[in-house]
C-alpha positions as CSV (number, residue, x, y, z in Angstrom):
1,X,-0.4,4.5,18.3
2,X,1.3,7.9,17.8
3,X,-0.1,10.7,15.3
4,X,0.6,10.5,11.9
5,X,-0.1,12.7,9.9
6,X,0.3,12.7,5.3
7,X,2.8,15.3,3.9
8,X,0.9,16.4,1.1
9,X,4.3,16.5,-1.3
10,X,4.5,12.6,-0.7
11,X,0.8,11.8,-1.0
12,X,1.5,9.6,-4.0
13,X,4.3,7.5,-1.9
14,X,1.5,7.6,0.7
15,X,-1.2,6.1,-0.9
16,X,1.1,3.7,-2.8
17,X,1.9,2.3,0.3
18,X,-1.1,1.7,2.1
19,X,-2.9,-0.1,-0.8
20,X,0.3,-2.5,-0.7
21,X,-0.1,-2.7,2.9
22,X,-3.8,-3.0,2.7
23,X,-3.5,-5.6,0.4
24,X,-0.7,-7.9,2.1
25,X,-3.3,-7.4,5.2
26,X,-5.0,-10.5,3.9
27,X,-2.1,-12.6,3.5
28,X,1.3,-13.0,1.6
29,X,1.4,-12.2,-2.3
30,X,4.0,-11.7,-5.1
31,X,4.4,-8.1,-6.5
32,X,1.8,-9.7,-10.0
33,X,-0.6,-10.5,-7.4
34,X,-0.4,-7.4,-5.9
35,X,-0.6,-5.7,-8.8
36,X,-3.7,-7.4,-9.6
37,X,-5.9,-6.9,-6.8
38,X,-4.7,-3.0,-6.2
39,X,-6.5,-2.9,-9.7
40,X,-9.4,-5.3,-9.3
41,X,-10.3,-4.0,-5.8
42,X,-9.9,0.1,-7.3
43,X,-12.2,-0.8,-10.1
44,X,-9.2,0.0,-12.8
45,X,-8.3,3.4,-11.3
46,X,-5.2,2.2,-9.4
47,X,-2.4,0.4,-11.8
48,X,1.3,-0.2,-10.8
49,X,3.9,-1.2,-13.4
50,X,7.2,-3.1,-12.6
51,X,8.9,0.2,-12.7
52,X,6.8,1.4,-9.7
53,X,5.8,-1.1,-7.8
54,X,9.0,-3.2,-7.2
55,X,11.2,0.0,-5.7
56,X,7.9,0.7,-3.5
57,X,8.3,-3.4,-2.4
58,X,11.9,-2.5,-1.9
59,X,11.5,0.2,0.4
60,X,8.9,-0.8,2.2
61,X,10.9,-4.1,2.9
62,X,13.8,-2.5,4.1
63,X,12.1,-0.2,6.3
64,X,10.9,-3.3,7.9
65,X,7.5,-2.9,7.2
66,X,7.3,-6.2,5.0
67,X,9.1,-9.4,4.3
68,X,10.0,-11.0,1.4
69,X,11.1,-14.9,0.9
70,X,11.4,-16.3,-2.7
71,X,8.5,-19.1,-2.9
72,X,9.0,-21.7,-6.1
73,X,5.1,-23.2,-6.8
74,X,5.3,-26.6,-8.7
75,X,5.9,-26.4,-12.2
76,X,6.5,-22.3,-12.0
77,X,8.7,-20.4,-11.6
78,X,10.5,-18.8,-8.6
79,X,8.7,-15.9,-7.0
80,X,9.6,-13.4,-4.7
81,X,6.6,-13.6,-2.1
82,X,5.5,-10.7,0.8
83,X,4.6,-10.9,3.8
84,X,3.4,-7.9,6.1
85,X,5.2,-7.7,9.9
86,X,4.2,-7.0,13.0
87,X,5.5,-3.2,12.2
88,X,3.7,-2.9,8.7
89,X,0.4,-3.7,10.5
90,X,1.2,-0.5,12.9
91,X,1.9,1.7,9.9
92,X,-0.9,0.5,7.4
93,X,-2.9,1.5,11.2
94,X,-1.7,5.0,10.9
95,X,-1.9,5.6,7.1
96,X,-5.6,4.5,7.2
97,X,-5.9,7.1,10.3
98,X,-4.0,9.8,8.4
99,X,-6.2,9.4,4.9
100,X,-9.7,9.2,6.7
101,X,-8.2,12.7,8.1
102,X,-6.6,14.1,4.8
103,X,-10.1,13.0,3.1
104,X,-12.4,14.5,5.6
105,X,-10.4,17.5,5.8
106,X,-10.0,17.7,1.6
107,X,-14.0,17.1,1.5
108,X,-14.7,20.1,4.0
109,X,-12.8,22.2,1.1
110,X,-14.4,21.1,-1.8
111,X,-17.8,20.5,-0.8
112,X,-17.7,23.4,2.1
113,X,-18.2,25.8,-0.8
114,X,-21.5,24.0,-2.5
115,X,-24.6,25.9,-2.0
């Protein structure tokens, strides 16, 4: 795996896109779903609107890092369902290398200080 390393302009972006990779991790979901468990799992802290989350979906499926098919469940509605490939594995590997380093590094700052 090469380096990779957070641009601290884009840390939003960033994180946005780990937890949606983190979360896909454990199998397919629809962007509700998703949603859902980036708030359940952040204890409230994390919380994506339609606005957000759907042009993060977007990109991270065309930069090949997900996959989306639309899934129709009995009796509901069609749903656009993702899927993370072989290549969204590799980067959700290097953004959870690059924020153990960013926090690490942040921690040393703030707490460096602390008598």
């Amino acid at each position: 795996m090469t380096h990779f390393e957070l641009e601290t302009q884009n840390l939003a972006r960033a994180s946005h896109e780990a937890m949606i990779l983190a979360i896909l991790a454990d199998g397919p979901r629809h962007g509700y779903q998703l949603a859902l468990e980036i708030e359940e799992r952040s204890g409230g802290t994390f919380r994506f609107n339609h606005g957000t989350l759907y042009p993060i979906l977007h990109k991270l499926e065309a930069s090949g890092y997900i996959e989306g098919s639309w899934a129709e469940p009995t009796g509901k509605r069609k749903r656009r369902q993702y899927e993370m490939t072989a290549a969204g594995k590799e980067r959700l590997g290097q953004l959870q290398d690059a924020w153990t380093a960013y926090v690490e590094s942040l921690f040393n700052v703030i707490a460096g200080g602390a008598s």
